[in-house]
N, C-alpha and C positions, 0 to 999 in steps of 0.2 A: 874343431873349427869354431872362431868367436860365430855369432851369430849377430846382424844387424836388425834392431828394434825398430820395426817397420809400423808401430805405431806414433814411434817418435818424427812425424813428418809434418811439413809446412811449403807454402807454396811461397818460391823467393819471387823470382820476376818472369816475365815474358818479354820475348823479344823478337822484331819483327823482320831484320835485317843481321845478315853473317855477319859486319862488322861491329856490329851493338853486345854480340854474346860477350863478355869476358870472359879472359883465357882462362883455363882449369886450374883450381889448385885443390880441388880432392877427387877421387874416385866418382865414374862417371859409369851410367847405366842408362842407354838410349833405347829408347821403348818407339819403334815404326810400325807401321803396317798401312793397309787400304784405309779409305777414310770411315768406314763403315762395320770395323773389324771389332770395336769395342773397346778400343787403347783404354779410352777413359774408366769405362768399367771397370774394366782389368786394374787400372794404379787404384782407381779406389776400393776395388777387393783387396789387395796389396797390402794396402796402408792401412785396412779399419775403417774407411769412413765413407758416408755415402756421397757427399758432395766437393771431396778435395780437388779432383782433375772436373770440370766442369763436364755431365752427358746432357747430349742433346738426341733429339727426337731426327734433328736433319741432319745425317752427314758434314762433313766437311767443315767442322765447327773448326777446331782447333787450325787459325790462321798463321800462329807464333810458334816457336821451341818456349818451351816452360819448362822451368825450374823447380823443382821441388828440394826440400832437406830432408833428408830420412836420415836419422840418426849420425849424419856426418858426410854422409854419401849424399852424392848428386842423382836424382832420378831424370832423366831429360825426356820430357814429350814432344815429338816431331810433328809437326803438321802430317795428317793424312794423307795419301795423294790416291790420283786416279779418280778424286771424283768429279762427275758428268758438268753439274750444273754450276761450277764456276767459271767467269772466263777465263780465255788462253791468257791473257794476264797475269792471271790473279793464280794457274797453273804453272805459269812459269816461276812468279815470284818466289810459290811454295819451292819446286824445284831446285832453284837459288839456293834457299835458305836451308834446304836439307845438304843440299852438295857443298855449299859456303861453309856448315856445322860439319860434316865429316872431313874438308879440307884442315882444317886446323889443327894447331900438334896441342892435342885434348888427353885426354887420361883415360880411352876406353877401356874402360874394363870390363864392360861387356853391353853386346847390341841384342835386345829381344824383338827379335822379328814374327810381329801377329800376322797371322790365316787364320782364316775362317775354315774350320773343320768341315765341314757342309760341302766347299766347290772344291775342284780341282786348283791346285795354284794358278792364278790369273798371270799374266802376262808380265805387269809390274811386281809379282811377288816372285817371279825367277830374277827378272831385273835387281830386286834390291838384293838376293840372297847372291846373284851371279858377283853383286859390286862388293858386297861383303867380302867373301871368299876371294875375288882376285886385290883387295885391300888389305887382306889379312886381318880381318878385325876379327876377337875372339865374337861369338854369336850364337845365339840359341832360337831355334823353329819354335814358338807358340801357338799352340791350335787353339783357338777362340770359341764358342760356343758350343761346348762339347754336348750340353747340356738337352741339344735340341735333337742325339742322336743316340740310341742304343749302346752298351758296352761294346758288343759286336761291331756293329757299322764303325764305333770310334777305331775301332782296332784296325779295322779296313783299310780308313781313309786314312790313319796316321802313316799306313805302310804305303799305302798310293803315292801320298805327298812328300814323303820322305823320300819313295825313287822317283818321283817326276822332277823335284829340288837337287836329284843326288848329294842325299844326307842321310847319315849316319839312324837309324828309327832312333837310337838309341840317345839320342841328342833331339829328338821331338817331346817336345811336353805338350798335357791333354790338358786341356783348363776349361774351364766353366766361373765367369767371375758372380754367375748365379747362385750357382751352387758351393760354389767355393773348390770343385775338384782341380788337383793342380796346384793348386796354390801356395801348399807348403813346399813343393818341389821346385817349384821355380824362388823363391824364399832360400831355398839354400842354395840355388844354382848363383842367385846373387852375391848371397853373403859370401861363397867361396869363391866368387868373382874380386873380393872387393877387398879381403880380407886375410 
């Protein structure tokens, strides 16, 4: 399997409405989750670098889908959702723009859907995993802050959340973009997504 050089990455644009994105013309990897799940983290554990996906301290930062280049591949960042302190607006718009992003005939090659290792899957994380699977889109369960739990406890929760989501364990990845645990695994889960 070629492997994709995930330090060769660069942030193209942002874009704040579905009909601004332009259509696909390379392999595409959509990175979702809650707004407070660590996406950012996560792409810049990914890439190598500490400030390529912008982290912030509040939630709900990321308002756009962003574009990244990794080695020829498209990385797509989704706006967050579910989080409290934005208005129904400004919830909805997000909503839009993730549903306007998956209506389009795109290049998915694969959708990494972030949880938080810690809770039980939330309400909007069976939501997106339900829309996934009855879309058919190829998809991978990312467990987020592995870091803040025991190998045990990880083991636990990945088997809880795996049958609460009815998914395969064997298709959940444990990550830590602290530590860096996970991280090569999802690296190849890409690359053989992509390639």
């Amino acid at each position: 399997m070629e492997k994709i050089d995930f330090t060769h990455a660069r942030f193209c644009a942002a874009y704040g409405t579905p009909d601004q994105i332009p259509e696909a013309k390379r392999p595409e990897v959509s990175v979702v989750g809650r707004s407070n799940v660590g996406k950012s983290s996560l792409i810049n554990r990914l890439v190598g670098r500490k400030a390529l996906a912008k982290v912030s301290s509040k939630p709900g930062k990321t308002a756009t889908v962003n574009f990244y280049d990794v080695d020829g591949i498209y990385l797509v960042d989704l706006p967050g959702y579910g989080f409290a302190k934005v208005s129904a607006a400004e919830k909805r718009r997000w909503a839009d723009l993730i549903g306007g992003y998956f209506d389009q005939e795109r290049s998915f090659n694969l959708v990494v859907s972030l949880v938080d290792i810690r809770h039980e899957p939330q309400k909007l994380d069976h939501e997106m995993v339900g829309f996934l699977k009855e879309g058919g889109f190829p998809f991978v369960v990312v467990l987020t802050k592995a870091d803040k739990l025991s190998r045990a406890q990880q083991q636990r929760q990945r088997a809880l959340i795996a049958r609460e989501l009815d998914i395969d364990p064997e298709t959940v990845l444990v990550t830590s973009a602290e530590k860096g645990q996970g991280i090569d695994e999802l690296k190849d889960a890409i690359s053989a997504a992509c390639v």
